[in-house]
DRENMARMI-43517 format. One line per field, with one value per residue (C-alpha): x, y, z; residue in three letters. Coordinates in Angstrom, 3 decimals. Layout:
! residues N
xx: (X ...) $
yy: (Y ...) $
zz: (Z ...) $
res: (ala ...) $
END
This chain:
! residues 381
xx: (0.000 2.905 1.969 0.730 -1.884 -3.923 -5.741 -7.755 -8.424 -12.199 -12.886 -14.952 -13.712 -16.628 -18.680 -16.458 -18.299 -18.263 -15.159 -12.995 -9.735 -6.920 -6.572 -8.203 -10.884 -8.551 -5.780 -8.413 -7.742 -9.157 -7.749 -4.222 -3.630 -4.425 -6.777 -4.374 -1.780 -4.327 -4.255 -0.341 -0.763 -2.413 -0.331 2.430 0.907 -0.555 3.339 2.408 5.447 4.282 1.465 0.105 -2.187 -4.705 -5.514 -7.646 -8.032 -4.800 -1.969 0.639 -0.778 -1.298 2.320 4.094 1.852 3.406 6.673 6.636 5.321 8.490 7.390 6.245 9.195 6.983 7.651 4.757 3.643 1.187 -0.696 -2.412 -5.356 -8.716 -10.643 -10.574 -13.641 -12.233 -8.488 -8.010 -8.185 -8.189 -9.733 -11.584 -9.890 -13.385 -13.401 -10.714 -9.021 -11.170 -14.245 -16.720 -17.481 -20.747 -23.853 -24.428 -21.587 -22.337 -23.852 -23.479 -20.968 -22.706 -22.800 -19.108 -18.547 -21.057 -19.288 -16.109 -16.912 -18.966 -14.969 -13.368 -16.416 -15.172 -11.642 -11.958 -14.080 -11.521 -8.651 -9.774 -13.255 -16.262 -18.462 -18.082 -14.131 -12.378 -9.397 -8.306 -5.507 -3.537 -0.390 2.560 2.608 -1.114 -3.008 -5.930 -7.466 -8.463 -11.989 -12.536 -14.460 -12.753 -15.910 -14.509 -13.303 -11.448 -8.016 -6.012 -3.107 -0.104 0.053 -3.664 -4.948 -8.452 -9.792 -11.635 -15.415 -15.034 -16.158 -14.629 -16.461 -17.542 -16.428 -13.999 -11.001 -8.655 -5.442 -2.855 -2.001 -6.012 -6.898 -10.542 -11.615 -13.664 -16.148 -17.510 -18.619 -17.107 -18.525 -18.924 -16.810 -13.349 -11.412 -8.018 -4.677 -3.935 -7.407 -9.162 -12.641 -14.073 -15.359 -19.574 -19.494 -21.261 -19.482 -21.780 -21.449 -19.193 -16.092 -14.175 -11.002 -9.920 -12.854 -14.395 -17.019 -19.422 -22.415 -22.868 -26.787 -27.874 -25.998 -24.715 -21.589 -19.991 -16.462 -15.707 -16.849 -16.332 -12.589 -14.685 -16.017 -13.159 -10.076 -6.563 -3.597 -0.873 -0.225 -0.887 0.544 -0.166 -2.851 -2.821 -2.002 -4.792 -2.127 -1.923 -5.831 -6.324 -4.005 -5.263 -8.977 -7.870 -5.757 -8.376 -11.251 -9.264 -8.217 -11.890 -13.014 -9.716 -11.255 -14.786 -13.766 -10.736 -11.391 -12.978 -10.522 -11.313 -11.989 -9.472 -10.889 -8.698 -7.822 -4.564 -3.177 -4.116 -7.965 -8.051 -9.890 -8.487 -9.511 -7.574 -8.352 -5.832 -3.437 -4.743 -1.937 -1.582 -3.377 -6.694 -5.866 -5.108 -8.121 -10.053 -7.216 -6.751 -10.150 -8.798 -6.219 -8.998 -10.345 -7.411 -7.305 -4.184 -1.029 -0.305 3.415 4.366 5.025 2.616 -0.352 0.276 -2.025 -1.736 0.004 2.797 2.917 3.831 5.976 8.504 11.098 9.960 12.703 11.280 7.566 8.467 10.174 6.936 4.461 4.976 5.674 2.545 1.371 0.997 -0.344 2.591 5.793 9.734 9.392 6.762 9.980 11.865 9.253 7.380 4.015 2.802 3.806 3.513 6.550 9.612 11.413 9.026 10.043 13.507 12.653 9.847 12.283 14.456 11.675 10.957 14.026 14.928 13.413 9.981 10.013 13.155 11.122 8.485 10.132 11.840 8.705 6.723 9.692 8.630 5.104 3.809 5.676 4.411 0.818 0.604 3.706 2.126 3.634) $
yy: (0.000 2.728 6.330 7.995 7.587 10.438 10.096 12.277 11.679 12.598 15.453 13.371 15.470 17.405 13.819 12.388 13.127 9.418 7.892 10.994 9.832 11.724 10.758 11.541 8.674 7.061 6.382 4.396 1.051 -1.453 -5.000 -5.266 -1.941 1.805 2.140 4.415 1.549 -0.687 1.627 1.960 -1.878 -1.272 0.918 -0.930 -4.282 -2.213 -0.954 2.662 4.908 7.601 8.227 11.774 12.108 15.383 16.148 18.918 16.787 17.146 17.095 16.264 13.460 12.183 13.519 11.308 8.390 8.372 8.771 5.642 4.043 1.914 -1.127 0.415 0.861 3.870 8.214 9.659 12.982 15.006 18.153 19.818 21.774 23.388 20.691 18.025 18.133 20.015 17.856 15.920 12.759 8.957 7.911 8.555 6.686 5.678 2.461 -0.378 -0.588 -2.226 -2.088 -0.265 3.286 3.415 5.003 6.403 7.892 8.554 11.621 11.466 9.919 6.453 6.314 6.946 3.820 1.500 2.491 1.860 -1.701 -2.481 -1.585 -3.966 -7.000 -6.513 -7.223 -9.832 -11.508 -10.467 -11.484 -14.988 -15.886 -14.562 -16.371 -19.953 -19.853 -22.220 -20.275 -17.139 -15.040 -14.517 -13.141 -13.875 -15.701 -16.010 -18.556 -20.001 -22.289 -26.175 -25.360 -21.795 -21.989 -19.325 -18.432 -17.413 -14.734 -13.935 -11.444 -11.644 -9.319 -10.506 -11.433 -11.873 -14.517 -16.080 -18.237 -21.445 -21.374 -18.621 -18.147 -15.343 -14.224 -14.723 -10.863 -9.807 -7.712 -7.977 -6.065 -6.595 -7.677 -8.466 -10.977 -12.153 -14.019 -17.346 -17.721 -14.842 -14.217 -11.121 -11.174 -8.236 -6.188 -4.486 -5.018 -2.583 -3.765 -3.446 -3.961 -6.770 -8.496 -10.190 -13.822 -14.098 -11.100 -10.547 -8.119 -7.679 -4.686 -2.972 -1.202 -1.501 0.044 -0.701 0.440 2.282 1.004 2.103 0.184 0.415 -1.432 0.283 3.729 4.021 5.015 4.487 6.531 3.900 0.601 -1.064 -2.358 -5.890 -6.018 -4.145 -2.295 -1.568 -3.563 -0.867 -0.904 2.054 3.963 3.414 5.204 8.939 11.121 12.920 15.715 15.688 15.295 18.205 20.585 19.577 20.457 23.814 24.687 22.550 25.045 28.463 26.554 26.591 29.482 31.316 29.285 30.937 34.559 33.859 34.792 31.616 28.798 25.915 22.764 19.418 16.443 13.105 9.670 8.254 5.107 3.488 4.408 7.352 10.147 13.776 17.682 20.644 24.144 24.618 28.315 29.110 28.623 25.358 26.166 26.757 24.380 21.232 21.808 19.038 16.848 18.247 17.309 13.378 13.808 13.997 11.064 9.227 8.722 10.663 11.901 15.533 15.002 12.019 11.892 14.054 11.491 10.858 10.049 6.658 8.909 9.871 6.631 4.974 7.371 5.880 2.990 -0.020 0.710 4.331 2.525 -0.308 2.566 4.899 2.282 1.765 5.419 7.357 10.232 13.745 17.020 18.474 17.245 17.696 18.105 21.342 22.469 22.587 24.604 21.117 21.178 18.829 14.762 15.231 17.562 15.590 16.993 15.824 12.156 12.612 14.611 11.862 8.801 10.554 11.322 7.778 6.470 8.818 8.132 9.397 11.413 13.479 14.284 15.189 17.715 19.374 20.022 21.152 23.638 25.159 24.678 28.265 29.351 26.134 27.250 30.444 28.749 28.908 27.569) $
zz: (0.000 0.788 1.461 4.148 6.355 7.902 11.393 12.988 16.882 18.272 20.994 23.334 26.793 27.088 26.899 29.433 32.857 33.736 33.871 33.748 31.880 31.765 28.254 24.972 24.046 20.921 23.970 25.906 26.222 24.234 24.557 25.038 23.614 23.515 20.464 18.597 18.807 16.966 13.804 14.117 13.995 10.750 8.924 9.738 8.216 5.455 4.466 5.184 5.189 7.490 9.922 10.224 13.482 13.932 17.441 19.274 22.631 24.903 21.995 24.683 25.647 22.228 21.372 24.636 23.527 20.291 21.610 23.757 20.335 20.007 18.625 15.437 12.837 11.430 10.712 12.378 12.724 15.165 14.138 16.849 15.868 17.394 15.829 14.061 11.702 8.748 9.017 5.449 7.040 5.697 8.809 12.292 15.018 16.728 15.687 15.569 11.905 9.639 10.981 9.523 10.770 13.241 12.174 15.763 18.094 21.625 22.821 26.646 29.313 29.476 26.444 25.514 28.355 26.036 23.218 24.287 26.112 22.303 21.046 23.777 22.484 18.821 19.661 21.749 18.420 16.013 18.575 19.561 17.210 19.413 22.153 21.110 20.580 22.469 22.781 25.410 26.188 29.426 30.304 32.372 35.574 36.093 38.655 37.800 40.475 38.924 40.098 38.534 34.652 31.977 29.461 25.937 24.947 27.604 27.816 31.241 32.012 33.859 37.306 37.444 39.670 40.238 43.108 43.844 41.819 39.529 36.624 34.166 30.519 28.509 27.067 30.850 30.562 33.547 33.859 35.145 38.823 39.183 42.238 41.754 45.144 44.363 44.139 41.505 38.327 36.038 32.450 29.722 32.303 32.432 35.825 35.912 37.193 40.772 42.093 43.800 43.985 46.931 46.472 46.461 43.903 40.693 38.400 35.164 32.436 35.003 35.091 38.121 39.047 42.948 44.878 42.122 40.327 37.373 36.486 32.922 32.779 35.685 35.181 38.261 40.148 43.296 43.768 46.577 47.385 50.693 50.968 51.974 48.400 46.371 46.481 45.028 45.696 45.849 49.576 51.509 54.129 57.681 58.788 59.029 62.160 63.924 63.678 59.853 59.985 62.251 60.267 57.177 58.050 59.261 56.113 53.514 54.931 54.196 50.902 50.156 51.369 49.277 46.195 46.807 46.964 44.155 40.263 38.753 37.997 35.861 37.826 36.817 37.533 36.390 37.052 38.805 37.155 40.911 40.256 41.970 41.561 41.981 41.194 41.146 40.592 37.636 37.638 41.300 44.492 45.817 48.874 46.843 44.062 46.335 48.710 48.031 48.924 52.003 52.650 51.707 54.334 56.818 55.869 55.954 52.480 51.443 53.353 53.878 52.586 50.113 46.248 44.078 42.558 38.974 35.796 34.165 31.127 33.825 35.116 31.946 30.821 34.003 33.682 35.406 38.184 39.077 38.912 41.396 43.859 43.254 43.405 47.148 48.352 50.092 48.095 49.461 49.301 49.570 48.008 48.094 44.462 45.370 47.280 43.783 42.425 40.094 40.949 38.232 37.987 34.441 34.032 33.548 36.222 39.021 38.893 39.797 42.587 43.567 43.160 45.631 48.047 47.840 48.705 51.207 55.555 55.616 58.597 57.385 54.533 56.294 58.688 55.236 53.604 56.448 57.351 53.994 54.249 54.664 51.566 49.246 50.450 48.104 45.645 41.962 38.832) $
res: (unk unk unk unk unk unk unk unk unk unk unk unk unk unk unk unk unk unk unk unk unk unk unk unk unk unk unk unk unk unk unk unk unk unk unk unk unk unk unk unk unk unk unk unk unk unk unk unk unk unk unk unk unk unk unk unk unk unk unk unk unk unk unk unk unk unk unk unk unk unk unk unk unk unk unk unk unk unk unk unk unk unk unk unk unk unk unk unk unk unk unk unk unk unk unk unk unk unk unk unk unk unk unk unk unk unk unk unk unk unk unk unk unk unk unk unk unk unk unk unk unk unk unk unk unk unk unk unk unk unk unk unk unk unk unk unk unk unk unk unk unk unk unk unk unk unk unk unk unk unk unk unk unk unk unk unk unk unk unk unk unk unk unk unk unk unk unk unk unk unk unk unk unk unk unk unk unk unk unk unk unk unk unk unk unk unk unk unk unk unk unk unk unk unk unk unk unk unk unk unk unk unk unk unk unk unk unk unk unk unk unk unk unk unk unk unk unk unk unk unk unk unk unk unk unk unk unk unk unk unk unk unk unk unk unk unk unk unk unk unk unk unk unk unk unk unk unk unk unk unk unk unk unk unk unk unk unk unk unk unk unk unk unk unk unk unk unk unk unk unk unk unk unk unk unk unk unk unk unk unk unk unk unk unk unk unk unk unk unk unk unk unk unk unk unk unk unk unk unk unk unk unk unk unk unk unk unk unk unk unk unk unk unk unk unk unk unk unk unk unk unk unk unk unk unk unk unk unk unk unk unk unk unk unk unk unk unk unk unk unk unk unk unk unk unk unk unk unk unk unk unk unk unk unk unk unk unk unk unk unk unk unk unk unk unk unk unk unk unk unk unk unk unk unk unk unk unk unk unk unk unk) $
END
């Protein structure tokens, strides 16, 4: 075939009030995969010289995606612009390569979730021949107890492992480091890595990602189940000081109040690559913008100093020896990287200064960023 091959990436953020990804919709996962990589699959099989991406929704994102794109011996390009509509395009990444382009797109978050889990049933088809295939795919060093029955198709991360009476699909997507407790059922659902399912549970058109869980037939939500029924893996830090707790309410209630009587910032809500969920008030001090996770401090759901949360994008972007150092650190409100002036995870800088954090006796840590504290409070970018 040769040539080029032009794709343009759809603006769904304004549709994406349900699962708030950090990420553009044609970087969701689908399968094994972001769905971008699927076309860059196809060009590459197709002999196409050069790929030429359009993108209105988060460029950088798209841009770092592509970057980490090693596998694919292909020139690519990215073109940022305010929309996409008008872009000469040879095709609409919406859809997985070679399928044929839907009459109906969604209109609303729920939607945008049924469309993508009708993306993740089309794969599995084309990947291992449908309901009545015989066949499924797992990754590396899973457990799968004798008793347990695996319903085609099936795809399994690595790590994953599944209990005593369980039975899995037909149409499940587990990620990596997944421990399903027998005996349940999970079928025509998506389970992230790092989270965990208690046994005598019923997971059905759901998404679940630790304790967060969205209900997809009944169009439902809950931000945090019961650590009894679901939760993350990543360990967490002891629990939380009634000192930390106390200071936090104190300073999260100015932080609001400041945020009230401030010019209007725009609210950032995104994902962590744990399952989290986070907002900021983006361009105001960190006192305002980090109020709401003071507020998680008080909970005892968050530390007042540890490494700065990251997005799944951020988290990628890291070797695997910075993600197995990161993975078990506490994160913070406040951060020795906020002392060196990086307030964002996704600037490069920040994960040196994390790593180091990480690595270094907690308590010393502590005592250096609280010295500072009063200045990091109104400390901007």
């Amino acid at each position: 075939m040769g040539g080029t091959l032009a794709l343009a990436l759809p603006d769904w953020a304004s549709m994406d009030v349900v699962l708030c990804s950090n990420t553009p919709f044609a970087l969701w996962q689908v399968g094994d995969q972001p769905l971008l990589y699927h076309w860059l699959d196809y060009a590459v099989n197709c002999n196409i010289e050069q790929v030429v991406v359009y993108a209105s929704d988060r460029p950088d994102v798209v841009r770092r995606y592509l970057q980490e794109a090693k596998l694919w011996p292909i020139d690519w390009e990215l073109k940022a612009v305010p929309s996409v509509d008008k872009a000469p395009v040879d095709a609409f990444v919406c859809h997985l390569p070679e399928e044929v382009h839907p009459d109906t797109l969604p209109t609303d978050g729920w939607e945008l979730l049924d469309y993508w889990f009708s993306l993740q049933s089309q794969w599995l088809n084309r990947s291992m021949g449908g309901e009545r295939a015989c066949t499924w795919m797992l990754g590396r060093f899973c457990k799968i107890h004798p008793s347990s029955v695996i319903h085609p198709p099936v795809w399994l991360g690595d790590n994953v492992q599944i209990g005593p009476g369980c039975e899995i699909g037909p149409y499940a997507c587990l990620g990596s480091r997944v421990f399903i407790e027998g005996p349940s059922t999970v079928a025509h659902a998506r389970v992230e890595h790092n989270t965990y399912l208690a046994g005598n549970t019923e997971l059905k058109h759901a998404y679940l990602a630790g304790g967060r869980l969205l209900n997809l037939k009944h169009r439902g939500a809950v931000q945090m189940l019961d650590a009894v029924v679901a939760g993350s893996l990543v360990q967490s830090r002891k629990q939380v000081a009634l000192w930390e707790r106390g200071l936090a309410l104190m300073l999260g209630a100015v932080g609001y109040i400041l945020g009230l009587f401030s010019q209007k910032k725009t609210r950032h809500k995104w994902m962590s690559w744990d399952g989290k969920s986070y907002t900021e008030r983006v361009g105001a001090a960190l006192l305002v913008r980090r109020a709401s996770w003071l507020f998680q401090v008080v909970l005892g759901k968050m530390n007042l100093v540890g490494v700065l949360p990251r997005s799944e994008s951020a988290w990628s972007s890291l070797s695997p020896e910075w993600q197995s150092v990161l993975k078990e650190a506490p994160c913070g409100v406040f951060s020795y990287a906020d002392l060196q002036g990086v307030h964002y995870a996704e600037d490069p800088r920040e994960a040196v200064h994390a790593v180091y954090q990480a690595v270094q006796p907690k308590t010393a840590m502590a005592k250096m960023v609280l010295a500072s504290l009063w200045s990091l409070l109104y400390a901007k970018d």
